[in-house]
N, C-alpha and C positions, 0 to 999 in steps of 0.2 A: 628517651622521653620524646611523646610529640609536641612538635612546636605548636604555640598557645595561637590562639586565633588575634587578627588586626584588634579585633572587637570596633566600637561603633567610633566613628572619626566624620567632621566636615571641613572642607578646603574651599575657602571663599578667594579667590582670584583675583587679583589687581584687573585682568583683561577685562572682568566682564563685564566692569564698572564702567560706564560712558557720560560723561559730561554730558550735558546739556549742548545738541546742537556739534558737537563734534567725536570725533572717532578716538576713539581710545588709543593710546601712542607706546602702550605696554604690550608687547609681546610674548618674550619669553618671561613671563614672569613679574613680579612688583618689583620695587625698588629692594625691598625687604621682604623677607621669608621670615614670617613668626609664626613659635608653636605657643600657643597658649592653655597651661595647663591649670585646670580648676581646683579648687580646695576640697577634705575630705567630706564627705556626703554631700557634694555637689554635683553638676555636671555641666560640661561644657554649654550649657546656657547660662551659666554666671556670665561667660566671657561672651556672649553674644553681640551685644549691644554696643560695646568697646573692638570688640572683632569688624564688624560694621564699618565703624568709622577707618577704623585702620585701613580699611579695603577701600574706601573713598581716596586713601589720600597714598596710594598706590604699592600697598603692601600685600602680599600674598600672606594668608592667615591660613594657619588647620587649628581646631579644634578636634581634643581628643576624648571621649569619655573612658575614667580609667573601667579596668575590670570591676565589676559589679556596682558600678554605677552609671547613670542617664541609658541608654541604651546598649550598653556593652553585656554582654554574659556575664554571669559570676562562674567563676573558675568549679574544678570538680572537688575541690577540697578547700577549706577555711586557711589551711598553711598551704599552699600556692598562693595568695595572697600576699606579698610579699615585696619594699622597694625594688626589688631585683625582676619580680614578675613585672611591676611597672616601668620599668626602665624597660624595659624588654621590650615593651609594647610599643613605648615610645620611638625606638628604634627599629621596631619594624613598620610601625604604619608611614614614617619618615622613607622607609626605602619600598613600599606598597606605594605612595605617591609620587616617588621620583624623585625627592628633597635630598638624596642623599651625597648629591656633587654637589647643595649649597649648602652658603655662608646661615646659619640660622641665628634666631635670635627666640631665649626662651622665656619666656613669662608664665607665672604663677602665684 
């Protein structure tokens, strides 16, 4: 079987975030790594707004949209749709961004 695609993901950065007047003191990362995962027929712009803020106060967030929702594909069959296809995704777009040597924390 081929492996399913990332499908559509954002990673908002603890670095990119800069105080007012001073330099950002995060480097490799935020204090925390969170995935935040959206509810059925949503997509990860439920979590936007709350993503945001988490990234002010020096967290590294992804947001993920699962398969066949917000920007992601729908798969080639109704049964691939499946917790196991999304778990899948989940662990690979985790190791497509690098996350996969951290400590994560997962919301939904």
């Amino acid at each position: 079987m081929a492996e399913l695609p990332t499908g559509s993901f954002l990673v908002l950065r603890a670095a990119d975030v800069q105080k007012k007047g001073s330099a950002s003191n995060v480097e490799d990362g935020g204090l925390l790594s969170i995935v935040l995962l959206h509810g059925w027929l949503q997509s990860s712009e439920a979590w936007l707004g709350l993503a945001q803020k988490l990234r002010e106060r020096r967290a590294d967030i992804l947001l993920i949209d699962f398969y066949a929702h917000g920007h992601s594909p729908t798969l080639g069959k109704i049964q691939m749709h499946s917790v196991a296809a999304l778990a899948g995704q989940v662990a690979r777009v985790i190791g497509h961004v690098g996350w996969h040597d951290r400590r994560l924390v997962l919301g939904g």
